[in-house]
VOROPA-152162 format. One record per residue (C-alpha): chain; x, y, z; residue in one letter. Coordinates in pm, 1 decimal. Layout:
! residues N
chain,xx,yy,zz,res
A,X,Y,Z,A
...
END
This chain:
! residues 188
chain,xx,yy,zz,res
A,-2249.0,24897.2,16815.5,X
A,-2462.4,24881.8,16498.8,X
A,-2274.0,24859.5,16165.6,X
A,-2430.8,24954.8,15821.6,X
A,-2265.0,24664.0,15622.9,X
A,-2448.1,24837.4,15254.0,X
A,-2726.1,25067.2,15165.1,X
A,-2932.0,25176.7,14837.8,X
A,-3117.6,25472.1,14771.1,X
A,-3462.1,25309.9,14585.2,X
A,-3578.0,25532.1,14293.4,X
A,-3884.4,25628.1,14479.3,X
A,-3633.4,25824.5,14727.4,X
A,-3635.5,25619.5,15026.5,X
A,-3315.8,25493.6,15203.6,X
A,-3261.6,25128.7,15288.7,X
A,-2991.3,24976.8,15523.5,X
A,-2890.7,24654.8,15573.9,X
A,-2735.0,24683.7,15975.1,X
A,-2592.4,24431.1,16145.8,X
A,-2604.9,24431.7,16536.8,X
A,-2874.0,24498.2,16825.8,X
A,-3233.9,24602.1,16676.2,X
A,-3299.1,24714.6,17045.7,X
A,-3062.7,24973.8,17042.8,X
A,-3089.9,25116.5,16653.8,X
A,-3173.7,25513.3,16638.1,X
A,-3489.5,25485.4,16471.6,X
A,-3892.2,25634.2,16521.0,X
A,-4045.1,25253.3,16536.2,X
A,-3832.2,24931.8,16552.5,X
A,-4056.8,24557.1,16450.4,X
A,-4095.5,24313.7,16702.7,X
A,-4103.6,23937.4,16547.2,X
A,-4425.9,23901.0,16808.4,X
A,-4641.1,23584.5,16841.2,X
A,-5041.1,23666.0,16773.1,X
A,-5059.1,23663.0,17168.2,X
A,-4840.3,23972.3,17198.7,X
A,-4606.3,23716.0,17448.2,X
A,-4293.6,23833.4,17468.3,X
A,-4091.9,23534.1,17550.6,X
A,-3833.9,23439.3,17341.8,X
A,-3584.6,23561.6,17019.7,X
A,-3606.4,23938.9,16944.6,X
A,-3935.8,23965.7,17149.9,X
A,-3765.8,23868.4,17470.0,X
A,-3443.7,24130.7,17394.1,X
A,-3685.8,24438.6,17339.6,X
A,-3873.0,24338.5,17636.8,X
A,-3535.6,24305.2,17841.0,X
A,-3431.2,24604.7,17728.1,X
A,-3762.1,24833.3,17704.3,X
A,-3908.3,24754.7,18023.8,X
A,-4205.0,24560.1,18161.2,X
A,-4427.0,24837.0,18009.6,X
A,-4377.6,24668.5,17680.3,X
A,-4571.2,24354.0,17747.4,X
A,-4813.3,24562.8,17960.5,X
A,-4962.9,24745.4,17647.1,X
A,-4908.8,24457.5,17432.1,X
A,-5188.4,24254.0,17671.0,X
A,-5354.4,24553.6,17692.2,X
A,-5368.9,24597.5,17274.8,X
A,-5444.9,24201.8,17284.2,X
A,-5785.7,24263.3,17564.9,X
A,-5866.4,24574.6,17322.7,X
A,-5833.9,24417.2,17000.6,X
A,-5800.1,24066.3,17034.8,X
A,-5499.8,23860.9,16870.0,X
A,-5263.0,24044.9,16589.5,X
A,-5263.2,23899.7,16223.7,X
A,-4996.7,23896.3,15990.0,X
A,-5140.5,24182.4,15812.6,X
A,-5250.9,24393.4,16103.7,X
A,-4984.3,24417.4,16327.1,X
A,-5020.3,24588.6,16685.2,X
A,-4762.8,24883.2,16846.8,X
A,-4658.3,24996.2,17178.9,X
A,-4436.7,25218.3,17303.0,X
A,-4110.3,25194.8,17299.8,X
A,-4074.0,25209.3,17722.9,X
A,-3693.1,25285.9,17761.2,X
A,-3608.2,25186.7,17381.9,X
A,-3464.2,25450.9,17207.9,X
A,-3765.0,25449.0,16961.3,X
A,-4103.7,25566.8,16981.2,X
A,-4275.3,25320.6,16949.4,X
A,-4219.5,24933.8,16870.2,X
A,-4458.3,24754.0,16619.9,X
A,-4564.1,24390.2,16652.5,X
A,-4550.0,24212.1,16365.8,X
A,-4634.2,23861.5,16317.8,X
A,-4457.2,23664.0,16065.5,X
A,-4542.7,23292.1,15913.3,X
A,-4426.5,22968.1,16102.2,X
A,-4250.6,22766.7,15825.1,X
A,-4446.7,22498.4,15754.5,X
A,-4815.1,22615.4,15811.1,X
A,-4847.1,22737.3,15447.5,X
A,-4882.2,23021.7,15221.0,X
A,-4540.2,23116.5,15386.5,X
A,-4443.5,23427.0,15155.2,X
A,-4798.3,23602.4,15139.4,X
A,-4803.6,23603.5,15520.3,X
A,-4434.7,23691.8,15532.0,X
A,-4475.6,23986.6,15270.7,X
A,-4815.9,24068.1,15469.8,X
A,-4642.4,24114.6,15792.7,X
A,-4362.7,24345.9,15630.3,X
A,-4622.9,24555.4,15396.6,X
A,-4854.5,24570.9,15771.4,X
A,-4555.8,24693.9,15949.3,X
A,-4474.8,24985.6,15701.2,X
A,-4868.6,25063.2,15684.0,X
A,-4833.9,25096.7,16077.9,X
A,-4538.2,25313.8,16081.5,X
A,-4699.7,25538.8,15820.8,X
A,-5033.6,25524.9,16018.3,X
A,-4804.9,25723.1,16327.2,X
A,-4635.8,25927.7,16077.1,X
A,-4316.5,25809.0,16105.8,X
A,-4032.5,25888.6,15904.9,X
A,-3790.9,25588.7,16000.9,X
A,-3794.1,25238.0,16088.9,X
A,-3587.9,24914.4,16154.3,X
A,-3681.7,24508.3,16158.1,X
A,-3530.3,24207.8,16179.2,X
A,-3496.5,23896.7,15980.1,X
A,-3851.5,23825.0,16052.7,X
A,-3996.7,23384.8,16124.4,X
A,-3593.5,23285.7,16024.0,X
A,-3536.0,23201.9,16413.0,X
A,-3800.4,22982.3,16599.8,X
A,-4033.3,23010.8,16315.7,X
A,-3803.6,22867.7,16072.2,X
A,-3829.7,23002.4,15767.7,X
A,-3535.5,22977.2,15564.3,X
A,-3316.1,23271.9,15581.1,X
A,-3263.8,23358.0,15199.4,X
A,-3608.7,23325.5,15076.9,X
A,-3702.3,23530.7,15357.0,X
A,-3437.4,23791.0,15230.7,X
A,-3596.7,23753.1,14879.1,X
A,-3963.4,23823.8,15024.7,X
A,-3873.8,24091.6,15258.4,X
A,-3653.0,24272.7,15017.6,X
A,-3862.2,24261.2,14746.1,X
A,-4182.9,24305.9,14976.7,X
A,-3987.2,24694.6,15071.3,X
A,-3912.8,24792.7,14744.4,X
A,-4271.7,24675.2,14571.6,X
A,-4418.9,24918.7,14900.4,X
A,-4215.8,25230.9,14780.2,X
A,-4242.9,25178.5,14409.1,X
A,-4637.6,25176.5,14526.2,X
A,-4649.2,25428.3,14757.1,X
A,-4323.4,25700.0,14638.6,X
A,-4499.7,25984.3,14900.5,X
A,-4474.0,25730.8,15194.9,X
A,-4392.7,25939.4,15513.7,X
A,-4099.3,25636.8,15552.3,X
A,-3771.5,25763.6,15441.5,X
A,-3559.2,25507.9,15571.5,X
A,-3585.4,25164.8,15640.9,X
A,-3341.1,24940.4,15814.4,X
A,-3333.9,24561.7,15835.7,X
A,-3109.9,24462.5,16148.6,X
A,-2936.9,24145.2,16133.5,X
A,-2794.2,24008.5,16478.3,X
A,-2596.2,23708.9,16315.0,X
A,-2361.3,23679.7,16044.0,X
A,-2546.5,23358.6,15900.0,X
A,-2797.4,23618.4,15836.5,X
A,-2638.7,23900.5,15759.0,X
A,-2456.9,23682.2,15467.4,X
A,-2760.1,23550.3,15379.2,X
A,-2922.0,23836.5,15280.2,X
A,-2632.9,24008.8,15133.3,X
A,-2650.6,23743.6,14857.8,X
A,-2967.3,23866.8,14861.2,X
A,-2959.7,24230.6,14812.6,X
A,-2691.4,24211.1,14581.3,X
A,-2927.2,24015.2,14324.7,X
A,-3179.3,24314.4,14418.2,X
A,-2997.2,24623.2,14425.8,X
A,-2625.0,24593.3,14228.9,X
A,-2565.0,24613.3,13835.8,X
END
């Protein structure tokens, strides 16, 4: 069971969540994938979508891969959701800490991921901690870019067709992580 652990309304109107629990299983149009440029689900949050959405996942991603050729941070692919509760899932691909340029492709993969979800017309969506497991990338700074990298998007774009936006946590390292976080953002 998902729980919201704090939320904020942003002053262009849009709700975010900070949620900590199972991305796979979060009521929401799209839910982000933390996806390799390959579209190979293997590991991390990849491999629990795939578990949990069905073989059908990975069969459009190598599809959208043959079509399209790899996904950059900026561009990312989508799929269906197979037996997800979402619509569709978006694969985003975030930095590997340590190949440079870290926060640009970080913030690029998290701006390409809204841009994707407004592209379908979607009203809600949900991502994870994205690169702070196998990639590496520290899990504050990444709450800093990420955060910021959301709000900058509204404040930008107020008549987005996104209304909410949850990030979904599956440890508390990170869920305490980017509480400190938020609470630099979003509290007096």
């Amino acid at each position: 069971m998902n729980i919201v652990r704090t939320e904020t309304v942003l002053p262009s109107g849009q709700t975010l969540q900070l949620v900590h629990g199972d991305i796979a299983i979060e009521q929401v149009d799209a839910i982000v994938n933390a996806a390799n440029e390959y579209l190979q689900h293997g590991g991390g949050v990849a491999q629990a979508i795939l578990r949990r959405g069905g073989e059908i996942i990975q069969q459009e991603s190598d599809d959208w891969v043959q079509t399209h050729g790899l996904v950059s941070h900026a561009e990312p692919a989508w799929t269906s959701g197979g037996n997800l509760p979402c619509r569709y899932v978006i694969h985003a691909v975030g930095p590997v800490w340590g190949d440079g340029n870290e926060d640009a492709k970080l913030a690029a993969a998290v701006t390409g991921s809204m841009k994707a979800a407004e592209g379908l017309g979607l009203s809600s969506i949900a991502m994870p901690a994205l690169s702070t497991g196998i990639f590496g990338f520290p899990k504050e700074r990444a709450a800093g870019v990420i955060l910021s990298t959301i709000r900058n998007h509204f404040s930008k774009n107020p008549a987005s067709t996104l209304k909410q936006v949850h990030i979904v946590l599956y440890d508390q390292a990170t869920v305490d992580s980017f509480l400190k976080i938020w609470h630099d953002y979003f509290q007096p």
